[in-house]
matplotlib code that plots the C-alpha trace (Angstrom):
import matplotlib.pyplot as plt

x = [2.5, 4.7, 3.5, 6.2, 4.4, 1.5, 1.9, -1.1, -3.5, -6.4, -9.6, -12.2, -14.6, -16.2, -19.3, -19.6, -16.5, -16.1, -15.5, -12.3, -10.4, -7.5, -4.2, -2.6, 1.2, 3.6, 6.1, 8.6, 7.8, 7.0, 8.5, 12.2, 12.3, 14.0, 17.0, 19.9, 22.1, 20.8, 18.9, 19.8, 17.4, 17.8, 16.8, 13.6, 12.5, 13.5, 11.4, 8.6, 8.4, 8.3, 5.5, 3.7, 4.4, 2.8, -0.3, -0.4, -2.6, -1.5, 2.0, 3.1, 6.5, 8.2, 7.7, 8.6, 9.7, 12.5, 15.6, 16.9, 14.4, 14.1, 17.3, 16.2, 13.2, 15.6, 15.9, 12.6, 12.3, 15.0, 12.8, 9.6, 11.3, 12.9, 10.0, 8.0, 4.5, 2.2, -1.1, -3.9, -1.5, -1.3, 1.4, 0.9, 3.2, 3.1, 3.6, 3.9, 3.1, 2.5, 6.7, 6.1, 3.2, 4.6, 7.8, 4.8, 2.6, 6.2, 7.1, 3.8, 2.3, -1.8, -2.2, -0.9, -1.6, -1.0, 0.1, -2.4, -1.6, -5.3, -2.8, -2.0, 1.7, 2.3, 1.2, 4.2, 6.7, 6.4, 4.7, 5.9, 2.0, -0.6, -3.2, -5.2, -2.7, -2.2, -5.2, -4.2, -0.9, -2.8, -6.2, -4.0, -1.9, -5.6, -7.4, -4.9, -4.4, -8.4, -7.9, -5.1, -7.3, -5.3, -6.7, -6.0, -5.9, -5.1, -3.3, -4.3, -1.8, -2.1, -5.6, -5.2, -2.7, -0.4, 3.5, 2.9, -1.0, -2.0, -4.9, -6.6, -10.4, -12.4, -14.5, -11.0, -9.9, -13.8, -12.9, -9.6, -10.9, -14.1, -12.1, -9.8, -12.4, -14.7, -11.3, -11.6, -9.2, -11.2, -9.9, -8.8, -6.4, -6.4, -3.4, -2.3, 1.1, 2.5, 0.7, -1.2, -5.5, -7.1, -9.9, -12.5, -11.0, -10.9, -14.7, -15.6, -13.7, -15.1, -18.6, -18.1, -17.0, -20.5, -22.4, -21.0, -21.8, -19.3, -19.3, -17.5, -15.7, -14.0, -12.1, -8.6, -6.9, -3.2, -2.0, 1.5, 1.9, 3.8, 1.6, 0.9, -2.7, -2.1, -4.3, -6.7, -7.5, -7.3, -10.0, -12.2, -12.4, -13.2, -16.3, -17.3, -16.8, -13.7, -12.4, -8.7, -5.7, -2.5, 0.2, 4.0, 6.0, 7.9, 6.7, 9.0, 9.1, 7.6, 7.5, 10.6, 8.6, 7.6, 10.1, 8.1, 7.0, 7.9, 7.1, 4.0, 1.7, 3.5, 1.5, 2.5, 0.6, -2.4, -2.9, -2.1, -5.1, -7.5, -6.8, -7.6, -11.3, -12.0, -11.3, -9.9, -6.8, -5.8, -2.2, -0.1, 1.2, 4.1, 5.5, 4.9, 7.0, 9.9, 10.2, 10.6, 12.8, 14.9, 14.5, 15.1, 19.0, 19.5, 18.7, 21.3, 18.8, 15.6, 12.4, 9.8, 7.1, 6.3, 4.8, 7.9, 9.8, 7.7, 7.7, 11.2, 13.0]
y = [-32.7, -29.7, -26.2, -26.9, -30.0, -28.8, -25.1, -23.6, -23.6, -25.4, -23.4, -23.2, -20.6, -19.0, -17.0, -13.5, -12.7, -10.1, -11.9, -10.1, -8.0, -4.9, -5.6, -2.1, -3.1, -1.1, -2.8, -0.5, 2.7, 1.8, -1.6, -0.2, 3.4, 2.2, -0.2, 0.9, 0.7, 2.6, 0.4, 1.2, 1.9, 0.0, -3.0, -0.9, -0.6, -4.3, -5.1, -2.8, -4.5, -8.4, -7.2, -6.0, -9.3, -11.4, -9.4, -6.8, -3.9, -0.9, -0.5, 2.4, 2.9, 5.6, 8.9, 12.6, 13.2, 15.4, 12.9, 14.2, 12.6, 9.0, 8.9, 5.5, 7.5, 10.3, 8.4, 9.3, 11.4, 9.0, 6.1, 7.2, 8.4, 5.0, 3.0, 0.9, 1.6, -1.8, -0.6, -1.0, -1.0, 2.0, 3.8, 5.8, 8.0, 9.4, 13.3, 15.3, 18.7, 20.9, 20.7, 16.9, 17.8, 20.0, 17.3, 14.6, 17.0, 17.6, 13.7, 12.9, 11.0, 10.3, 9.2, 10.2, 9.4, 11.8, 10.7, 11.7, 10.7, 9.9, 10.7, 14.3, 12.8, 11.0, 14.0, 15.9, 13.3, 12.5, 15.8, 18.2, 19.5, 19.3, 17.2, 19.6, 22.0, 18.6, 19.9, 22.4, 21.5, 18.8, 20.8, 22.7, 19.4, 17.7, 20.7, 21.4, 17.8, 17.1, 19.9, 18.6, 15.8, 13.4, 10.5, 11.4, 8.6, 9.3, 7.3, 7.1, 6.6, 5.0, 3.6, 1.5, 1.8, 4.8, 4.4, 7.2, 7.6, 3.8, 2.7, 4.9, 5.5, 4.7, 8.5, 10.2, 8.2, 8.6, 12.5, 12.4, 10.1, 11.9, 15.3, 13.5, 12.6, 15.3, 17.7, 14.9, 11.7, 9.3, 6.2, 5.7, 3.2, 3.0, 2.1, -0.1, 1.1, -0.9, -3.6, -4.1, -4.6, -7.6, -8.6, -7.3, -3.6, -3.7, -4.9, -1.6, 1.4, -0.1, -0.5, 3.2, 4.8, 2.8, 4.6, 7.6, 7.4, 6.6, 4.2, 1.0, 0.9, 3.9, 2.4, 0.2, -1.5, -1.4, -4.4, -4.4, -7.9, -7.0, -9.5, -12.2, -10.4, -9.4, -12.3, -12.8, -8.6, -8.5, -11.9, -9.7, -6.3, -8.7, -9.9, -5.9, -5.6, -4.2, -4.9, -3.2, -4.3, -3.0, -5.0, -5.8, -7.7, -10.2, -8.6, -5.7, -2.9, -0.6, 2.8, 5.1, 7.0, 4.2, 1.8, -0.5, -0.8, -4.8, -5.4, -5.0, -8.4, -9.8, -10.0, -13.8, -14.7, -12.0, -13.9, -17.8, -16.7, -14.9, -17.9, -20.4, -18.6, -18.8, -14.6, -13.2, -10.9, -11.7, -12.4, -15.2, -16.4, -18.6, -15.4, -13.4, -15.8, -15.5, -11.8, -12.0, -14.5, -12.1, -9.3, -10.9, -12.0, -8.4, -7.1, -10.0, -11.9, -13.9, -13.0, -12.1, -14.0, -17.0, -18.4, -17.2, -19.5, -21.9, -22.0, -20.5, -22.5]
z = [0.8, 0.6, -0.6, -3.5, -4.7, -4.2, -6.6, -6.0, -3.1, -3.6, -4.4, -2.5, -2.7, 0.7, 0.7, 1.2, -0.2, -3.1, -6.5, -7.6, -5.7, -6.8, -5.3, -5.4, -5.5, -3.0, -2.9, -5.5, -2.9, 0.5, 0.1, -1.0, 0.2, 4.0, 2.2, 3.5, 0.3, -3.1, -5.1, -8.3, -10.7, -13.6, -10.8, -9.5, -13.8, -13.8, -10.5, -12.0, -15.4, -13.6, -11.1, -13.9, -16.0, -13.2, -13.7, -10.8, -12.3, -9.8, -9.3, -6.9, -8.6, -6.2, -4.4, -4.8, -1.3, -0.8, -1.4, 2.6, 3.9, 1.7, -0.3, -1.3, -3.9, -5.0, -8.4, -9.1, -12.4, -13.5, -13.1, -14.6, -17.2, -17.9, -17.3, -19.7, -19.1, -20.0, -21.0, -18.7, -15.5, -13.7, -12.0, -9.1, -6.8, -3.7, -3.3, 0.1, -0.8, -3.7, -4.7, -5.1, -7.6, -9.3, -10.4, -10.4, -12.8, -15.1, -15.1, -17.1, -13.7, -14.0, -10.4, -7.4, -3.7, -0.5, 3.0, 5.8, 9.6, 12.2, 15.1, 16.3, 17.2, 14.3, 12.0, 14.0, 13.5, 9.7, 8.7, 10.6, 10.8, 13.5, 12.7, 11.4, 9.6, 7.9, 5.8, 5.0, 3.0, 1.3, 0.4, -2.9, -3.6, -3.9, -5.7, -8.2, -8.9, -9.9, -12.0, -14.0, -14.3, -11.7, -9.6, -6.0, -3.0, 0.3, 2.5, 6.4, 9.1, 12.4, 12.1, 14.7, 17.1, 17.4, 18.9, 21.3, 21.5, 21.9, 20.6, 18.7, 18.5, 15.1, 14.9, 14.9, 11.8, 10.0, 10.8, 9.0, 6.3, 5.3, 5.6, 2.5, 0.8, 1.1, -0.4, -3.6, -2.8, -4.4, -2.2, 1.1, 2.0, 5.5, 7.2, 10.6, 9.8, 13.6, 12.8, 15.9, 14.6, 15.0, 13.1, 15.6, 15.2, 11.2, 11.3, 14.2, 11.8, 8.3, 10.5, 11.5, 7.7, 7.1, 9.7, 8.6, 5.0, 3.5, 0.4, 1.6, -2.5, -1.1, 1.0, 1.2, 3.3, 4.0, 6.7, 8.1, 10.1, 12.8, 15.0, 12.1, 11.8, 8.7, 6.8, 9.1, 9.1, 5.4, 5.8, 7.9, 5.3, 2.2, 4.4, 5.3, 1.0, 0.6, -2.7, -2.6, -0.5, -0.3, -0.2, -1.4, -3.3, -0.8, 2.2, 1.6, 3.5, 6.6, 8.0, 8.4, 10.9, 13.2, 14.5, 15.8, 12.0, 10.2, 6.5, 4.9, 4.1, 1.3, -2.1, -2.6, 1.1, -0.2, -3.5, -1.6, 0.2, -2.0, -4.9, -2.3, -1.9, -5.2, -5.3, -8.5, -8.8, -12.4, -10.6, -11.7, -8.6, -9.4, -11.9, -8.5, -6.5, -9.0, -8.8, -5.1, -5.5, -7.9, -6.0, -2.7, -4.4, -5.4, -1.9, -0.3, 2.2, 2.0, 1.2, 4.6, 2.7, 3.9, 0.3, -1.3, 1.2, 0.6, -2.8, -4.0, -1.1]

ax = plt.figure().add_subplot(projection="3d")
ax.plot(x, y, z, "-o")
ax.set_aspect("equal")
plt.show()
C-alpha cells in the first residue's frame, strides 16, 4: 500500500528509546541561508508561523551574520520584528561574535546559539580563527549573554569527518565541546556537517562525552545525509539517550563552508521515524508535510524529503 494511503506510519514502539524527543527546527536559518535568490521575508514569517502551527516547539528563525557573508539572513531585524511569536515556542538565532549580540540583545531575542568548529581547518575557513582563538571570540559573546539572562547553545562543526582533515578523532571534539560548555552553552548540538558518520562513530563520541562527564541531556545531534546515514545515526543517539535532534523542514539546506555539504535530515523523515517507534514530538506530521509542500513551490523545485514526496506527490 502506498505511503499516501497509508497517512501515517504505523506505531510500533521499540525499547530503549527516549519517550519524547525535542526536534529543534532549522530549517528557516541553516535550511534557507545558501538559496541563491532572496527569499523574501513575508515568506520566511509565513514559513515560520506554518512550522510552528504543525507543532514544532524550537524554531531557529535566522542569524545575525554580517549580510557579506549570508545575504540570504540579512533580513533579519526585519523578520523578528515581523514575527508572531506562539507562546511556548521558542525562537532562537545564531550570532558569530559579540556585533551579532549586540543586534540579537536589541531585537528582544531570548535564545541564541554560537557556531564552534572541532577542526583546526575548518575553524580557518568559516571563522577566520584558529581553533583555539575560536575561544576566545566566543568566551564574551557567551559571558555577556548569561548575564542578560539568554540561553546559550553551541553548535559543533565537523564532528565526524572534516573536508581537508579526514576523519576526525572523538577526544578533539569532547575538548571543544566541554570547553563550550564549561564557558556556559547549555547544549551542544553536535554536528556531521559532510555527512559522512555511521552509526558506529555516533555511538564512540556520545560514549566518549560520557566518559568524560558529561551529561548525555547536554547533548544534540545535528545529521546531514549526505550518505543516506542520516536516520539510521539519528536511530543510534536516541538509543545512547539523546533526546534533541536537529533537523529541517523538507530537508532544506547545508553548509556554505563545506561543499561537499547536501541537505540536512528532513523533519518529515525525523518525525515518519520517531512516530513509527512510538516516540513523541507533539508534531503533526501531515500539517508538516504541507508546509514543505508550500515552501518547496515558493523555492521552484521539489522537496529533498523523501516523506514529503511520498506524501505531497
Amino acid at each position: 500500500m502506498p505511503a499516501r494511503a497509508l497517512g501515517l506510519p504505523v506505531r510500533s514502539p521499540a525499547p530503549n528509546l527516549p519517550e519524547r524527543v525535542t526536534i529543534w527546527e532549522v530549517g528557516p536559518r541553516d535550511g534557507l541561508q545558501n538559496e541563491p535568490n532572496t527569499v523574501p521575508v513575508e515568506v520566511k514569517l509565513e514559513f515560520l508561523d506554518r512550522l510552528a502551527g504543525s507543532g514544532l516547539t524550537v524554531l531557529e528563525a535566522t542569524s545575525f551574520v554580517h549580510p557579506k557573508w549570508v545575504p540570504q539572513l540579512a533580513d533579519a531585524e526585519q523578520l523578528l520584528a515581523g514575527l508572531d511569536r506562539r507562546p511556548g515556542v521558542r525562537y532562537p538565532v545564531l550570532v558569530p561574535n559579540e556585533r551579532g549580540l549586540d543586534r540579537a540583545l536589541a531585537a528582544g531575542v531570548r535564545h541564541i546559539a554560537i557556531f564552534a568548529s572541532a577542526t583546526e581547518t575548518f575553524a580557518g575557513r568559516n571563522l577566520n580563527r584558529t581553533l583555539d582563538e575560536q575561544f576566545a571570540m566566543f568566551d564574551p559573546v557567551v559571558s555577556r549573554a548569561r548575564a542578560e539572562g539568554l540561553d546559550v547553545r553551541g553548535y559543533v562543526s565537523m564532528c565526524f569527518g572534516d573536508p581537508w582533515e579526514g576523519p576526525v578523532d572523538p577526544a578533539q571534539v569532547v575538548a571543544v565541546g566541554t570547553r563550550l560548555l564549561g564557558m556556559g552553552c547549555a547544549q551542544l548540538s553536535l554536528g556531521d556537517t559532510i555527512g559522512v558518520a555511521t552509526a558506529g562513530q555516533v555511538e564512540a563520541l556520545l560514549g566518549a562525552f560520557r566518559s568524560a562527564g558529561t551529561d548525555i541531556d547536554a547533548l544534540a545531534v545535528h545529521f546531514h545525509d549526505t550518505y543516506g546515514q542520516a536516520l539510521a545515526n539519528t536511530l543510534a543517539a536516541l538509543r545512547q539517550g539523546v533526546t534533541t535532534v536537529d533537523s529541517s523542514a523538507g530537508g532544506l539546506g547545508g553548509c556554505p563552508y563545506a561543499e561537499s555539504a547536501t541537505g540536512n535530515l528532513a523533519t518529515e523523515d525525523l518525525v515518519w521515524l520517531l512516530d513509527g517507534l512510538g516516540v513523541h514530538t507533539g508534531v503533526d506530521l501531515d500539517r508538516l508535510a504541507d508546509t514543505s509542500a508550500w515552501m518547496a513551490q515558493r523555492l521552484g523545485r521539489p522537496s529533498p524529503s523523501r516523506v514529503v514526496r511520498a506524501l505531497r506527490g
